[in-house]
MIFI-699827 format. One record per residue (C-alpha): x, z negated, y. Coordinates in steps of 0.2 Angstrom, whole numbers, padded with zeros to 4 digits, always signed. Layout:
residues N
XZY;...
//
This chain:
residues 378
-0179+0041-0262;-0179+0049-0278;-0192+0063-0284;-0197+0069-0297;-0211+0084-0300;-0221+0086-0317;-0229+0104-0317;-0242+0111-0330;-0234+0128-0323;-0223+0131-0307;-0231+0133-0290;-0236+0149-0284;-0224+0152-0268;-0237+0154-0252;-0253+0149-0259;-0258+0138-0248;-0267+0146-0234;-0280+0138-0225;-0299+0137-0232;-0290+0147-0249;-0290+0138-0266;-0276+0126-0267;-0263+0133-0279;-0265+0120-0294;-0278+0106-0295;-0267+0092-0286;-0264+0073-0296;-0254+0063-0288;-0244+0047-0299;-0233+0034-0293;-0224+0026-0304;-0205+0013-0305;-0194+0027-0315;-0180+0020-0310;-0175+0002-0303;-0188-0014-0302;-0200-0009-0321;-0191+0007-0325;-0196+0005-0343;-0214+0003-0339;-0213+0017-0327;-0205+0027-0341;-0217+0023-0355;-0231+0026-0343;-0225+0043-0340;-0225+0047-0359;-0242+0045-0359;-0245+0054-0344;-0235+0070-0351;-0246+0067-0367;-0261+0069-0354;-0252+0086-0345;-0251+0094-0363;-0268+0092-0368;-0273+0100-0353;-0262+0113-0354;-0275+0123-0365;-0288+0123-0354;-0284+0115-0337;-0299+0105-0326;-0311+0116-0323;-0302+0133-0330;-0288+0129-0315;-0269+0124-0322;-0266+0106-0315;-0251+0101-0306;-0244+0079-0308;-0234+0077-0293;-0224+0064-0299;-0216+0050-0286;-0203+0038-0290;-0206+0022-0281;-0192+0010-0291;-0205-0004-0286;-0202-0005-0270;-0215-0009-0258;-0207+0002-0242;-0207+0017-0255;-0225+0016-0262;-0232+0015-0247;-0223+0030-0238;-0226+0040-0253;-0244+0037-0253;-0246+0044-0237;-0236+0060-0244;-0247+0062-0257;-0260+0061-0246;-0255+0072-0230;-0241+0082-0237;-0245+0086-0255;-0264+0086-0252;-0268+0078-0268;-0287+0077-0274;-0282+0060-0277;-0268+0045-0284;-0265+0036-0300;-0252+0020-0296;-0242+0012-0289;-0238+0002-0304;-0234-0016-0300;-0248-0029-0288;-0234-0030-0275;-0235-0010-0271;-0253-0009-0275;-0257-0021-0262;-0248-0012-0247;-0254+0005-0253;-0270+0004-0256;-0274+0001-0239;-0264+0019-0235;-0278+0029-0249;-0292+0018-0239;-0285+0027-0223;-0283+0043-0231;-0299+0042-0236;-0290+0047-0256;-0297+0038-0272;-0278+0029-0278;-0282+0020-0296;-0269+0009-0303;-0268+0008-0321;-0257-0008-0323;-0257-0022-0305;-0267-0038-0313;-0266-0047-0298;-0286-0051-0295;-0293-0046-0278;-0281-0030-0277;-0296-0019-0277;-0310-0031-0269;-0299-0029-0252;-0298-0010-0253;-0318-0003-0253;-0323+0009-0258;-0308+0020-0260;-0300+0008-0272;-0300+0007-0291;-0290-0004-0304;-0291+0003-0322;-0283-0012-0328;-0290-0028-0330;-0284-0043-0317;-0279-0058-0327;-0292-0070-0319;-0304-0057-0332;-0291-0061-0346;-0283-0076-0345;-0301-0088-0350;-0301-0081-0366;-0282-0082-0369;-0284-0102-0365;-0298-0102-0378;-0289-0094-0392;-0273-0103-0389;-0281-0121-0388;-0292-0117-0402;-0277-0113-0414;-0266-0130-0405;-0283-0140-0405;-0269-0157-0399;-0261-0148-0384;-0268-0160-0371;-0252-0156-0360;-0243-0141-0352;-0227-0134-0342;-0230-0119-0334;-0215-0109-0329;-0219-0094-0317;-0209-0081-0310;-0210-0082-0289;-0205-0065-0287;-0217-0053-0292;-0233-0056-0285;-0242-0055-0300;-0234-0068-0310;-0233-0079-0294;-0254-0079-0295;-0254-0081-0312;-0243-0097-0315;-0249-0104-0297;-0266-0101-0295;-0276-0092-0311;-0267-0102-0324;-0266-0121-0317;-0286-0116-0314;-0291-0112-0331;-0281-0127-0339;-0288-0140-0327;-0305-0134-0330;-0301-0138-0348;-0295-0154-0347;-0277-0149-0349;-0263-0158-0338;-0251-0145-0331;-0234-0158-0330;-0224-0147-0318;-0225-0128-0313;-0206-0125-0314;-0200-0108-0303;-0188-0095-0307;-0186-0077-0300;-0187-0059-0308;-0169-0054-0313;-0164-0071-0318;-0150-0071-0331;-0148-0092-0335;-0165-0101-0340;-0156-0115-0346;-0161-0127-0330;-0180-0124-0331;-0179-0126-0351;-0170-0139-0349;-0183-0147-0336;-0198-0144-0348;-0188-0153-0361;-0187-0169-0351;-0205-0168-0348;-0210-0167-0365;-0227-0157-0366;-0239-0152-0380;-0237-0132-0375;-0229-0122-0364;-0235-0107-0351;-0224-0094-0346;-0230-0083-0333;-0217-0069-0332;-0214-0050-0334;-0208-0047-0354;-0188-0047-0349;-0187-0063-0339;-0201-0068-0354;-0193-0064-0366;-0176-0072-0363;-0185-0088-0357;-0194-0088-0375;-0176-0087-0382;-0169-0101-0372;-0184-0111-0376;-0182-0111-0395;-0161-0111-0393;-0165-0128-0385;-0175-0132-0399;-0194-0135-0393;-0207-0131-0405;-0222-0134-0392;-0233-0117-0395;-0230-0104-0380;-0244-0093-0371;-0237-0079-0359;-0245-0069-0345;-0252-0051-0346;-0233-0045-0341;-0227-0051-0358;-0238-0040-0370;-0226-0026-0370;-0217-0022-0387;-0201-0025-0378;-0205-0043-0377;-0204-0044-0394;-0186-0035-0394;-0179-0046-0381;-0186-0063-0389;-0183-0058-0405;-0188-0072-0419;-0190-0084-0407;-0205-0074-0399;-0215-0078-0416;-0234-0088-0415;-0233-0083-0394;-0248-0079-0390;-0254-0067-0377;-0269-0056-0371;-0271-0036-0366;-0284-0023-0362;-0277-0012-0377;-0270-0017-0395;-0259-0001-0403;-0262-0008-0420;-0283-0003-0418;-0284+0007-0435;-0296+0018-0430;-0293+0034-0433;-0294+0042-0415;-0282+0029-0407;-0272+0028-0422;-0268+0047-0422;-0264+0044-0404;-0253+0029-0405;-0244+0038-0419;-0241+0053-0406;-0236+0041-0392;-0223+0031-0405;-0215+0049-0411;-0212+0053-0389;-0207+0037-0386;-0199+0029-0403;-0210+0014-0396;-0227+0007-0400;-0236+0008-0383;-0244-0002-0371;-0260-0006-0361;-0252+0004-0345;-0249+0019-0356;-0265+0019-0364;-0274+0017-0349;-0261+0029-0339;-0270+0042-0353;-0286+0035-0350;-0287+0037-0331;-0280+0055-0331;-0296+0060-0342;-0306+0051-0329;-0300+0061-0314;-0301+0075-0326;-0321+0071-0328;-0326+0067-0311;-0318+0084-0306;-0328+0095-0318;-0344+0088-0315;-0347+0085-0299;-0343+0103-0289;-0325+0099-0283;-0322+0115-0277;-0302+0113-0275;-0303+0123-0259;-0292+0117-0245;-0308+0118-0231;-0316+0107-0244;-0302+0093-0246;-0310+0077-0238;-0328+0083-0246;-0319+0086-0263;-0311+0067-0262;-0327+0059-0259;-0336+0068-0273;-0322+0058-0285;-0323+0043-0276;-0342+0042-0279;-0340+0048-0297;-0328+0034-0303;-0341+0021-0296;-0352+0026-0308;-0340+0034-0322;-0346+0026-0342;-0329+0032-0353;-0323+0030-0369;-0304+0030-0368;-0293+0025-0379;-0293+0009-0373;-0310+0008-0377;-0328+0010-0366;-0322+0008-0347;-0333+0007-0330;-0330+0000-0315;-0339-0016-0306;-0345-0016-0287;-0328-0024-0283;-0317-0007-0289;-0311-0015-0306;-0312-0009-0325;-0325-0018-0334;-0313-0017-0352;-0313-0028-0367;-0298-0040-0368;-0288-0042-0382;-0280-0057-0388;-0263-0054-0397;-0249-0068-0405;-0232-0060-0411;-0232-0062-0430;-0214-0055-0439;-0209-0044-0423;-0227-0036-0419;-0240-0042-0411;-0257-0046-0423;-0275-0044-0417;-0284-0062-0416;-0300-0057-0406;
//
């Protein structure tokens, strides 16, 4: 198990003693540094170190703040044992992550037990939060929010798509939902025949099969439910094999990264997201530029709302009598919880609350890789 520990400064050696102050106003994060989604775990922690320096200048509440930082590599076994460190050991007021649906969905239940509010900022798969009352958040929209207005955009630019292949990855539970269930729903509801749903796996290397499949079947556009480097290499083998049916991906394929891994053959795909880097104005702009000179990358929805969901934490903590005191653990971690159910934010990623069901009420954003970036349609 690997770990790794963020600090605003170092701990103070024997201040913890019972009923005293805790030594730092305790975050937790779990995020995939290394392993399974090392890159988003790694551009999520840009952000999060954006976050940290901001609050270097003043702290929560005058108190410095400490990110205790987990590495779960994706793993479900790891997410769930270090929730319960966070929880028991580390005494955190309360958890951002795990990152990806698979994780979220056996760790949440472990903050439900601790009685710790845990927010993912990235798992889409719908229901994750619903399951997990009250102690549950998702500060990320599920793609059963997203994917109807995706449909809408895409069939309204390829008005003569009557006819699709979806291809779905069967690994990761989020894709898996997406290409079987939320996807093959929103078509059929539109009258659009889904021709096959064709399988392939996360960490796939040859697409050629499944391309080769949808080729033979011939349909008016194509679905590819994936992350953005299995996406992005099936985009590549779709246009090698020369179909030029209009392609739609999942939430997973919105990353700038997508865009580098498909390269030209990623242009007119069409996609949808909670956050667009490209927004001009001024306030994200300045922050998007700060992101991109940390990271030498434009960022994406998990970052921004990474940043966003710190800055939540941050105001539910000043404003509702967290006292930080060790005696007032439990009582402090119910205050939080009952301030995110009614939290209104503006965050970079725009004005964000949270439903009765746990999940981020966000405006979605649908994108389409024009020249190597992705454009704003609506």
């Amino acid at each position: 198990m690997k770990i790794t520990t963020r600090t605003v400064a170092a701990l103070a050696a024997g201040a913890l003693l019972a009923g005293s102050a805790l030594a730092d106003i305790r975050i937790g994060v779990l995020m995939p540094l290394s392993g399974k989604g090392a890159s988003y775990g790694q551009h999520q922690e840009v952000a999060m170190k954006m976050a940290q320096q901001e609050l270097e200048k003043g702290g929560i509440k005058g108190e410095k703040v400490q990110f205790i930082v987990y590495d779960t590599r994706g793993e479900n076994a790891e997410a769930i044992s270090l929730t319960r460190k966070l929880i028991h050991n580390d005494k955190v007021l309360a958890i951002i992550g795990p990152f990806f649906s698979a994780e979220t969905e056996v760790a949440f239940p472990v903050g439900v037990q601790g009685k710790t509010p845990i927010i993912t900022a990235s798992a889409a798969k719908p229901g994750i939060a619903t399951k997990n009352r009250p102690w549950a958040f998702r500060n990320a929209l599920a793609s059963d929010q997203m994917n109807g207005l995706l449909i809408d955009s895409w069939l309204k630019q390829n008005p003569n798509v009557k006819s699709v292949v979806i291809l779905t990855d069967v690994k990761d539970a989020f894709t898996k939902v997406d290409g079987q269930t939320v996807f093959p729903a929103i078509l059929q509801a539109k009258g659009i025949k889904v021709l096959d749903n064709i399988s392939f796996q996360t960490a796939d290397i040859d697409y050629a099969a499944q391309v080769t499949r949808t080729k033979q079947l011939n349909p008016d556009g194509i679905v590819v439910a994936g992350l953005y480097n299995e996406g992005g290499n099936i985009v590549r083998e779709i246009r090698k094999q020369g179909l030029k049916q209009p392609v739609v991906g999942a939430l997973g394929m919105s990353e700038p990264k997508f865009l580098d891994i498909a390269g030209p053959a990623s242009e007119g795909t069409m996609v949808v997201m909670p956050f667009w880097p490209d927004n001009p104005e001024p306030r994200i702009a300045s922050w998007v530029n700060e992101y991109k000179k940390r990271a030498n990358v434009a960022p994406n929805n998990t970052d921004a709302l990474m940043y966003d969901t710190v800055f939540m934490l941050k105001n539910c903590i000043e404003t509702t009598g967290v006292t930080n005191k060790e005696a007032d653990l439990a009582g402090d971690r119910e205050k939080i919880r009952g301030c995110l159910e009614k939290i209104k934010f503006n965050g970079v990623a725009g004005p964000i609350r949270f439903n009765e069901n746990g999940d981020a009420v966000l405006q979605p954003t649908v994108l389409q890789a024009r020249g190597g970036k992705w454009s704003y349609l609506r």
